[in-house]
Structures are given as structure tokens and as C-alpha cells.
C-alpha positions as CSV (number, residue, x, y, z in Angstrom):
1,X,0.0,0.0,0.0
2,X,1.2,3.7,-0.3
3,X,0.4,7.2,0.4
4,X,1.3,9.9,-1.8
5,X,1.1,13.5,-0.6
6,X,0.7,16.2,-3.3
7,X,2.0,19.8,-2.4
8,X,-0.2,22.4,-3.9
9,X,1.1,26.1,-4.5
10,X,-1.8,28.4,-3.0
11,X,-0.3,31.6,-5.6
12,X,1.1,31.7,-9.0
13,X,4.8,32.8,-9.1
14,X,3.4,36.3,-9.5
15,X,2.2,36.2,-6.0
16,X,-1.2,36.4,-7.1
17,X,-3.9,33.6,-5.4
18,X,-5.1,30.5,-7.1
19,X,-8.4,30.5,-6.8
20,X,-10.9,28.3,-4.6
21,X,-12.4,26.5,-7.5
22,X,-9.1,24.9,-8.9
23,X,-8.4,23.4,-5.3
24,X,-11.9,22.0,-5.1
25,X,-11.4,20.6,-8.3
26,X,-8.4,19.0,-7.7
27,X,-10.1,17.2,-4.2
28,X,-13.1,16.2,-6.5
29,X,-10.6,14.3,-9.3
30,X,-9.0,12.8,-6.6
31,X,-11.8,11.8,-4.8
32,X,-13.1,10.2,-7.8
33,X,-10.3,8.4,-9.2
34,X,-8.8,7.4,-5.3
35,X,-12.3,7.0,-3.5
36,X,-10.7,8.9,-0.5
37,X,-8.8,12.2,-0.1
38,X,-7.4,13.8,2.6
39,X,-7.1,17.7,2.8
40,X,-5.0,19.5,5.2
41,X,-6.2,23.2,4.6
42,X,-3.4,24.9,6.7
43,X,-0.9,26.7,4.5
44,X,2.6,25.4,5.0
45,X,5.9,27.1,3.5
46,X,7.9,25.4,1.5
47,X,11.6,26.8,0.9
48,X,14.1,25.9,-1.8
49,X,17.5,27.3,-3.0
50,X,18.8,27.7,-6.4
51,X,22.6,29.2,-6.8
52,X,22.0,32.3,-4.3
53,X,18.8,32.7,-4.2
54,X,15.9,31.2,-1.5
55,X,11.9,31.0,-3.0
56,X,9.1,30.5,-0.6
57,X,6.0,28.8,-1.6
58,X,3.1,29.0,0.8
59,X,1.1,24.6,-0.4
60,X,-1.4,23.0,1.2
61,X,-1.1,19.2,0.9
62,X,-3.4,16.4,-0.3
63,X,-2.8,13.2,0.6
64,X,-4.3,9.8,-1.0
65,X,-3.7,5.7,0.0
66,X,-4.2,3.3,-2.6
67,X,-3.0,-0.5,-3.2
68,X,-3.3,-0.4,-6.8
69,X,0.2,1.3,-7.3
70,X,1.1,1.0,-11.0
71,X,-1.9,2.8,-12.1
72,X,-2.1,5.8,-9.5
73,X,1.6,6.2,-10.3
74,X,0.5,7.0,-13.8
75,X,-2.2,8.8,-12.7
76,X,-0.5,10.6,-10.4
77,X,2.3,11.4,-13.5
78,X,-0.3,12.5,-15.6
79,X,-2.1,14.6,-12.8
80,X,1.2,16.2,-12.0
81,X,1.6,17.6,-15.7
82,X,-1.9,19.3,-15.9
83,X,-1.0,20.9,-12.4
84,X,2.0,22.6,-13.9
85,X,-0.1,24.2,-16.5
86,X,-2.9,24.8,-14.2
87,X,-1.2,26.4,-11.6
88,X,2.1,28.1,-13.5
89,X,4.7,26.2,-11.9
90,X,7.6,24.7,-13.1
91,X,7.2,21.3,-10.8
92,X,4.9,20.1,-8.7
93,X,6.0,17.9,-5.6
94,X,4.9,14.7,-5.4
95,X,6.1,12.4,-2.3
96,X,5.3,8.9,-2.2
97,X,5.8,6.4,0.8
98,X,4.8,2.8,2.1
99,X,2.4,2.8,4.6
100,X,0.9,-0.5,6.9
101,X,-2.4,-0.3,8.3
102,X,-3.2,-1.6,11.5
């Protein structure tokens, strides 16, 4: 089984907001391709240095479990893509890990 958390920019690199709607879409595609999604709504900052210079990036995180790995990997690839163009970024962050449930 795994968990994969995906890290969500809550502004454009022009420091203006993404709006509501494409965060409630992106619960609602995950929702319906994972069955389950879990949203943890406070902002976090995210920090990152290339050569002499430090960006901030203010993400919320969505987190999904599935056992059918191959396929939400592809998904996930996919997903990841669309995200860059949707929400002007060069990457998004995608962690996966190996979770047991008790």
C-alpha cells in the first residue's frame, strides 16, 4: 500500500492567489479516481535554493492511499503535468511512501 502526498502552490509565481475553485477541483478528481482524499487546509511554506537565491512557496497538501500502485503512479504522473499548466509552476511535488495499516 502507499500514500502519496501532493503539495499544492496556494499563488502563482506572481504572488497572485489560485483561486478556490481549482483546489476544489483537484479534491473532486481525486476523490473520484482514489475514492478517499485527505485535505490538510493549513498553508505550509515550503523553501528551496537555487545558486544564491531562496523561493518561498506558501502549499497545502493532499494526501491519497491506494493498493493499486502502478496505475495511480500513472495517474498521479499525468495529474502532475496538468498541475504545472494549471497552476504556473515549473514542478509540482509529489512524495510517495509505504504505509501499513493496522
Amino acid at each position: 500500500m502507499k500514500e502519496f502526498d501532493i503539495f499544492v502552490p496556494l499563488s502563482y509565481n506572481d504572488g497572485s492567489p489560485v483561486g478556490a475553485k481549482k483546489l476544489r477541483d483537484l479534491r473532486v478528481r481525486l476523490l473520484e479516481y482514489f475514492n478517499g482524499v485527505t485535505f490538510f487546509p493549513q498553508p505550509n511554506e515550503g523553501y528551496w535554493r537555487v545558486g544564491d537565491v531562496t523561493y518561498l512557496d506558501a502549499i497545502v497538501i493532499y494526501r491519497v492511499v491506494t493498493d493499486k500502485v502502478r496505475p495511480a503512479r500513472q495517474f498521479l504522473k499525468q495529474l502532475k503535468e496538468e498541475m504545472k499548466h494549471i497552476f504556473q509552476q515549473k514542478d509540482i511535488f509529489i512524495v510517495e511512501r509505504d504505509v501499513n495499516l493496522l
